[in-house]
Every structure is written in C-alpha cells, then in structure tokens.
N, C-alpha and C positions, 0 to 999 in steps of 0.2 A: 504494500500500500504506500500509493507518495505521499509524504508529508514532510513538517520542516519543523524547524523550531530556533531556539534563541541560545545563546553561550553566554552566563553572567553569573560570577559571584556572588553572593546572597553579602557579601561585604561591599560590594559597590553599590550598591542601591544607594538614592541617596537618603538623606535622614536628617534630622534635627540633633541626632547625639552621636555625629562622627564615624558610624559605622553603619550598613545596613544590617539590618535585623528581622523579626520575623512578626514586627510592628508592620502600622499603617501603610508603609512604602512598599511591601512586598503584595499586601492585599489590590494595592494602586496599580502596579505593575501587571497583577495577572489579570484586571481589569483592560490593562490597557491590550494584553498581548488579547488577551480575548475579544478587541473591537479588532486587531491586526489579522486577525487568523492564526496567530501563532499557535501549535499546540503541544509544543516540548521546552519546556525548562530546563537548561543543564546546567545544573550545580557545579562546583567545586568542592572538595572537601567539608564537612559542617564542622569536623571534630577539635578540638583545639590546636592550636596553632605552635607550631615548635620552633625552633633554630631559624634564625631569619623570617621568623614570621609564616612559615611555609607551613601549610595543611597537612602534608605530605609526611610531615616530622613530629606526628602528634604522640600525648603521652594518652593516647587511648584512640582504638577505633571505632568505640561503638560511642561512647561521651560527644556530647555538641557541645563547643564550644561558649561558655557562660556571655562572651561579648556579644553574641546574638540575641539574647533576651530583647523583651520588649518591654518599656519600661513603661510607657504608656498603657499596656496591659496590669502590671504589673500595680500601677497607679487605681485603673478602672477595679480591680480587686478589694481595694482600699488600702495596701502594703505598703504602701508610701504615699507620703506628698505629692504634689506635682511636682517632677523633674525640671530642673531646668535647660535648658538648651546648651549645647555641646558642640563648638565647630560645625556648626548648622549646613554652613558653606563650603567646607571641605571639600577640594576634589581629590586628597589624599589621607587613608586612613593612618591614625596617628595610634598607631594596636596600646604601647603602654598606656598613653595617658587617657585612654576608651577604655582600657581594661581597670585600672584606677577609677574612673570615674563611675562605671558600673558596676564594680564589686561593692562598692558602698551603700549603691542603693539598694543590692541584693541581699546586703546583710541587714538590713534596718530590717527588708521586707521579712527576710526570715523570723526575725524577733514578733515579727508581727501577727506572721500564718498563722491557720488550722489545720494544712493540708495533711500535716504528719498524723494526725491524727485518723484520718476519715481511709474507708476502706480504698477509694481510689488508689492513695498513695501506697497501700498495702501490696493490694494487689501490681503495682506498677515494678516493683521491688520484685516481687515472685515471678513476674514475665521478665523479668530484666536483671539474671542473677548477674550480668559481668557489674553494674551499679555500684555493687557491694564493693566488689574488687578495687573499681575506680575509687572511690572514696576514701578507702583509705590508705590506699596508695598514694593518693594527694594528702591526703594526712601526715604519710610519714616523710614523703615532699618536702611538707611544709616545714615537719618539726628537724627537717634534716638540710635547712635553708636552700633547700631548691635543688642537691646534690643527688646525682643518678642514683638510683635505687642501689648500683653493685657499690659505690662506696659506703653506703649505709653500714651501721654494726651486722654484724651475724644474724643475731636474732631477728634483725628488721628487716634482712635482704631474704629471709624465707617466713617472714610475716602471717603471709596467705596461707602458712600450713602447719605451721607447729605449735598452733595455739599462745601466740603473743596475745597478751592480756590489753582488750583494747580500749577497754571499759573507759577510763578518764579520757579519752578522745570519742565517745560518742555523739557527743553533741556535734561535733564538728564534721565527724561522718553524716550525721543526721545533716548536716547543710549542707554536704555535695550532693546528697542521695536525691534532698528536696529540689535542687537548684537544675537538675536532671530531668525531674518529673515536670517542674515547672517549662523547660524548655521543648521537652518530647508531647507538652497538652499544645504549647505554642505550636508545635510544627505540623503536629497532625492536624489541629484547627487549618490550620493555611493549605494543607494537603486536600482536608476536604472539601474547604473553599474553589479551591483550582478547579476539583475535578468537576465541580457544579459550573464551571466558567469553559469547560474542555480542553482545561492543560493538565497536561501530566509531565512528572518531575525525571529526570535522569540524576540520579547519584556515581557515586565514583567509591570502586576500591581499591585504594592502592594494594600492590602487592605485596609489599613489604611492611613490617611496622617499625615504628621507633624505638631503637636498643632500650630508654628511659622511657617505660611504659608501662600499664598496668597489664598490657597483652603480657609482655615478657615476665615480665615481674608474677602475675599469676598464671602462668603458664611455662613455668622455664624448662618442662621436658618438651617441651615442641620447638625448641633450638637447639643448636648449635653454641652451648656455653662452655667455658671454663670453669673449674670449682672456684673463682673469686666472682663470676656472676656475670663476666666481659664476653662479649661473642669473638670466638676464635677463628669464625671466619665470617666474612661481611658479604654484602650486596654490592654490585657495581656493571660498569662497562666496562670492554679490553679501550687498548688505545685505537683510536682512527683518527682519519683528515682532519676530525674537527679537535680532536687533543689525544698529544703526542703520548702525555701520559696514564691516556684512560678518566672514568669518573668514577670515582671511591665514594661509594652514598654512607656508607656507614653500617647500614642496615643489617640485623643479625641475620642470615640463613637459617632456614629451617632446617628442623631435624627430621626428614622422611623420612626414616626408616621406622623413627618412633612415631610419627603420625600414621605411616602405615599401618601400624600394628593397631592403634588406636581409633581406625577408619576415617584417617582424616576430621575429626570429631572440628578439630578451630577451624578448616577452613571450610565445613560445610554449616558451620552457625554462623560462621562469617556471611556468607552468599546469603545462608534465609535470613539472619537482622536486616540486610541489605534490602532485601526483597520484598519484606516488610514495610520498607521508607518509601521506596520509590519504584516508577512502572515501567521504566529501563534502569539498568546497571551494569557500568564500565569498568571493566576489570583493567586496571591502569597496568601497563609492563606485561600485557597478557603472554607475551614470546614464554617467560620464564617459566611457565604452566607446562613448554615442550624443553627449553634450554636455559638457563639459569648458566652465571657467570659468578664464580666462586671466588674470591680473594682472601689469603689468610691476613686476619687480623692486625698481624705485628707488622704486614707492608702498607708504605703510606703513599705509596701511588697504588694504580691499578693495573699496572705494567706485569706485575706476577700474578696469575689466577688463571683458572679452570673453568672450561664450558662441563655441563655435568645434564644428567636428562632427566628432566623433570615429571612430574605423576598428573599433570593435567588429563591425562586419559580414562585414567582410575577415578579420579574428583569428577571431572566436568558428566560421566556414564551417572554418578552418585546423585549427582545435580538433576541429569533429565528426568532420571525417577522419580524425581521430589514432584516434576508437575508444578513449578509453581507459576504466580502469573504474571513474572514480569520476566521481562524480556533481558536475557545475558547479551553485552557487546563488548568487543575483543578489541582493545586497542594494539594496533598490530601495526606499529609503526616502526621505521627506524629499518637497518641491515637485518633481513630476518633468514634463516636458515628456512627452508621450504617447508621444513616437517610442521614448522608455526602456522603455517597455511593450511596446511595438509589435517592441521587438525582444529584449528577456526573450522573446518570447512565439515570436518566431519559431524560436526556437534552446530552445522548450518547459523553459526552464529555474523551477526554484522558485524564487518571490519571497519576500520575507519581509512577515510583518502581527502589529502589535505592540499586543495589547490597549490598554495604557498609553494610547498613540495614539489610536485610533479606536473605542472602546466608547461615549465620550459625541458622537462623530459621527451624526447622521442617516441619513445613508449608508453608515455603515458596512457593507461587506460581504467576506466572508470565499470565496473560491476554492479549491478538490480542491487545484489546485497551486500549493502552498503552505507555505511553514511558519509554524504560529503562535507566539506567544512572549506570555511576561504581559508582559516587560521585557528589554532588553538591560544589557550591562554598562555604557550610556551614558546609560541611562535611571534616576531611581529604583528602588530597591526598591516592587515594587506596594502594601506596607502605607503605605510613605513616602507613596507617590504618593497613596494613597485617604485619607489625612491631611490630604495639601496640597490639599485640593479644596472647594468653598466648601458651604456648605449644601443648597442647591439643589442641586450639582452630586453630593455624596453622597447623596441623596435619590433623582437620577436613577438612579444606579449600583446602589441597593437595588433599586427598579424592576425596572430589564433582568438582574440577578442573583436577583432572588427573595429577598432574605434580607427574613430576620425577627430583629431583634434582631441587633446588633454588637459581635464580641468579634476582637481582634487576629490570632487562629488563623482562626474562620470568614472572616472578611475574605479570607486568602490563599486557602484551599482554594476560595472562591469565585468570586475569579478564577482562580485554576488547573481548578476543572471546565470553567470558562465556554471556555476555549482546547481541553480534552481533547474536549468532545462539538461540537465544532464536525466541520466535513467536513474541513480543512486535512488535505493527507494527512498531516504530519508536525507535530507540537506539543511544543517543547521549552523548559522550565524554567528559569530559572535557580536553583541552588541556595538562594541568600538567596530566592527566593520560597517552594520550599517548604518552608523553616524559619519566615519568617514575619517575617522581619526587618527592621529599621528604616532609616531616610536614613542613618545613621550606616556601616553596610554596604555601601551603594553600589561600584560599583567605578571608576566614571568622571566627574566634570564635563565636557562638554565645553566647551574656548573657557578651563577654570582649569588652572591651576599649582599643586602642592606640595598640600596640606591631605594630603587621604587617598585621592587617585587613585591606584588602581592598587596601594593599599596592602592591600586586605582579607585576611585569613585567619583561616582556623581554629582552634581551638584543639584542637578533636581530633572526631569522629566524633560523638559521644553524641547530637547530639540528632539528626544525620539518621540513626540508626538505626534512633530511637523514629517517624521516619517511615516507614519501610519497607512495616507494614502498608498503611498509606493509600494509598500509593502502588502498593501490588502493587493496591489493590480499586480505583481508580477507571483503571488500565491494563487491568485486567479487566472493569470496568462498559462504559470504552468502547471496547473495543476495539481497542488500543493496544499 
C-alpha cells in the first residue's frame, strides 16, 4: 500500500518550555499532519538521552525520557502551579538546563500525587517489570554521583540480585516508578489521539544498548562482561573511506550463546514493548541480526575486530510466530554483506533507501518494499546536501531531477517528488526537508560530539503550515 509520512523528533517540536514534549504541541502537530494527509510519525529515540545528548546512548530502553513530560498536563492534574515559560523561542534545545528546569516541577508534583496509591499505578508496575529495574538503578546512579554502574561497590554492581537492602531509598524508587507511569499515560493518550486523526507512530530500536544501563546492569548474563562489570568486547564498525580508523560505539556485545540457551528471552520483550508503543518498528543497525562487528574492549580504535554471524534467523522465525500487529523494518543501510539482504528478504521485511545516498549512483534502484527517504536524521538536510556537491555533481542531479533553473524551495520539492512518484511503497520526509532547510538544521553528525547534534527545534508551526497545500497536492498527485 502507498503511503508516506513525516521524520521529526518529539524534541523538536516547538514548545513554551525549551523542549518538545508530549504537551499541547504534539496534539497540534498530529492535527496538523492530519489536515496534510500525512499518516506516519517517525520518532526518534523516546528513552533518555546519554553521552552527547544522543538517544542512542541511553541508560534504559524501555524508560522515556522524564524531559518529555508535559507540564501543562501535569498543571491540568492540579500537581503544580502554572509553569512558567522556558526559552519559549528556542530553535535549539538546551537538554541540561530543560532537564533542571523540569525535574523541579516533577518533584513538587510528586509530593503532590495520589497516583501511587490507586490501582492504575499498581497495575502499571506488574505490566512493566523492567520499571522496577530502572528505578533503582537511577537510585544507585544517583547515590553513586552519576558513576557507571561497574564502578559502583560490589554489592551495588549486583544490586538486582543478591538482595541489597533497598528499603531507605524507597521513596525515591517510588519517584522514578511514578515519573514512568506518568509519562507512558502521557504517550499513550497522544497514541490514541493520533490514531482517531489516522496517524500512526514509527518507533526505533537501537540494536545495541548502553554499557551504563539498567538493560546491563539487570541483565548482565546476556553480555559479554568481565568479573569487574566492563564489557570485554564492544560494538563498532571496521575502518572504510569515511574513517581510517573505524567507529568504536562502545556498546557491550551480547552474549548468544547465553541468550540462546535462554530463547533469546531480552530480545524478544524487546520487539513486543516495542510493538506495544508503536505501528511500525525500526530495528536501527539491522545488518548485525546477520553480521555483527566484534572489537575487544582494551582496543581504542576499531582497526582490531571481528565480523562474527549473528542469530537474526532464530529471533526474527520467534518474532513471526508472535503474530503481532505492527509492522518490523530493517534498517539496512551502509556496506552490507548480501546474506543482510538475503534475510530482510526472507522475513519480507521493509528496507530503507535514502535518496541523499544513491540518486548520483548508477545503479541506483528503488524496490515496492521499501521505504524511501530524501535524508535521515544522520544525514544532511537535502538542501545542505545539494550545496555540498561539486559542479559536475549538481549538474548530474539537474539531469535525473528535470529542473530548470535553481532556487533553494525548488531544490527540496525536487527531491521530495523525486522519493513521492517512485514505487517505494512507503516514502517519508523528514520535516527540515520539507521546509527546505539548511546544514545548520541537521539533526545528527555521526562519529561528532557536542556542536548541534540532536539539538534542533522549532520555533513554532508557521512555516510548515504554509506547506500544507503542497503537501496535500503532490500526496494526491501520487498517490500517497
């Protein structure tokens, strides 16, 4: 079936308190994609945000991240005062002093609740045992200033299992537990708002999780550990064209041989929580499901490491069983050894294909099952992109685009038909493409730190309204 939809962080929204949330501006949004015909929301990450501010690096996968609260909800409850305004006008999110500013309110509100009380919250607990996990694993976080789980003492890096006494941190368990519930009523309210509007959501799972995490930390036979708590060997890519020395992610390696024995148990509650949020789900790094890139630990490049075969065959067979009803897609980008194909294909999942990539290819070609994209959040902005491209190379792109004459607007709409009248059955946007915006908008470097990853937002609606037209006639032109 064709359809299309939109690429936008739930942090870019814009907002009154510095950050989008899963307040008023999200409810605006799905209104608005609803007058557009849009009918796919694609997330980023929700979970908390780790090292450079990146989703990707979170200290849980199943936790939403507390900066998304709605605080205007939170107010409508009676939990607080009215808030006051927060870099209203931001078009860059400022994470600490957002995360300062609404930790405060969220702790007033705590003092305030009933929720802990009422069965809701009960039951919310019993459907969501990792909760417990997370809790107080931020607990001992906290009481450990912030210090990874493996330098913790002994008894607190095996916390989760030998009966440490946790009693005098209840209360404060009891505030991540609530601050969870509070955020998973916020999102499934908006979830089912949407679907009364005909959008539906795409989430993301990274494949990896963060070494500092409650995954690892209550789960550490499903890695690759040392007896000090450190993963012995990590996640990465070898070296290519784009770096000499490879990308060292950090990320622990699993231990399949013990998940085998265990029927894959984390990564098949992984895919159903997943599956449970939203009505597609993107398995980020999908290749490692067939090949996985192994680096030992104590190397600080990625210039030493092992390609190794991974159990995506065994999992994704366990997956089809389940029946469930959202839809698996395979991000399946990047140098892929064939057999990554050979088994996206098996298990008839959507791959993804990214103009940006492959328009000045030869070969380019585009497949039914499929989704297409101008750009992801790791990519330039496609104006950025057709800037940074040398004469010749903009020359070609006039060529296989048809234009005549180039002005910064025609530029985007250009490559946005060129995705919409393709066969791809499904073709989604990211938001800075169909505004039209520059490198400065980007959302990601990959491989950088700090500058303006993972910083962008809005400053308010206005100019993607004045897109709407366009966007309702070429979802109508192709059929979409």
């Amino acid at each position: 079936m064709r359809t299309n939809g939109i690429l936008l962080a739930l942090s870019s929204l814009p907002s009154k308190y510095g950050i989008g949330s899963f307040g008023n501006e999200s409810y605006e949004f799905i209104d608005l994609l609803n007058v557009a015909g849009i009918k796919i929301w694609q997330l980023l990450p929700l979970n908390p945000t780790g090292f450079g501010n990146s989703p990707y690096q979170s200290s849980s996968g199943k936790a939403i991240d507390p900066i998304y609260v709605s605080l205007d909800d939170l107010y409508l409850k009676g939990y607080i005062s009215r808030p006051r305004k927060f870099n209203p006008l931001a078009t860059k999110v400022e994470y600490d002093k957002v995360r300062n500013f609404k930790n405060k309110y969220l702790q007033r509100a705590f003092k305030k609740q009933n929720d802990t009380e009422t069965q809701e919250f009960k039951s919310f607990l019993k459907e969501n045992s990792w909760c417990e996990a997370y809790a107080k694993f931020s607990v001992l976080t906290d009481k450990n200033n912030g210090e990874p789980w493996y330098n913790w003492k002994e008894n607190e890096k095996q916390a989760y299992y030998n009966g440490f006494n946790f009693k005098k941190f209840e209360k404060k368990i009891l505030y991540y537990e609530w601050v969870q519930f509070i955020l998973y009523k916020e999102f499934f309210d908006l979830v089912n708002y949407a679907s009364k509007k005909n959008v539906k959501f795409m989430g993301d799972i990274p494949f990896y999780v963060g070494d500092n995490s409650s995954d690892v930390w209550a789960s550490q036979d499903d890695f690759l550990l040392g007896e000090d708590g450190k993963p012995t060997f990590i996640a990465g890519c070898p070296p290519d064209f784009f770096s000499k020395t490879g990308q060292r992610w950090g990320n622990p390696i699993y231990d399949w041989e013990y998940m085998k024995s265990d029927n894959f148990t984390f990564w098949i509650e992984r895919i159903k929580f997943a599956a449970k949020l939203f009505s597609y789900v993107r398995i980020d790094h999908f290749r490692a499901f067939d090949t996985y890139y192994e680096i030992p630990a104590s190397c600080q490049t990625a210039e030493i490491g092992e390609w190794k075969n991974g159990y995506g065959n065994e999992i994704l067979s366990m997956v089809q069983d389940l029946n469930l009803d959202s839809e698996i897609v395979a991000e399946d980008l990047g140098d892929l050894f064939p057999s990554v194909l050979v088994l996206r294909d098996k298990f008839n999942l959507k791959g993804m294909n990214i103009v940006e990539f492959n328009i000045l290819n030869p070969i380019f070609k585009i497949s039914k099952n499929q989704i297409i994209y101008t750009g992801t959040h790791d990519n330039d902005t496609i104006v950025g992109w057709y800037k940074s491209l040398t004469k010749e190379e903009k020359e070609q792109v006039k060529i296989i685009l048809r234009m005549n004459g180039i002005t910064q607007k025609k530029t985007n709409r250009k490559f946005i038909e060129f995705a919409f009248k393709n066969i791809a059955d499904y073709a989604i946007i990211p938001l800075v493409d169909y505004l039209g915006l520059g490198s400065e908008c980007r959302m990601n470097v990959p491989g950088t730190l700090g500058g303006n990853n993972w910083a962008f937002k809005l400053k308010d609606f206005k100019d993607f309204k004045k897109e709407i037209p366009y966007i309702q006639s070429i979802i109508k032109k192709y059929n979409r």
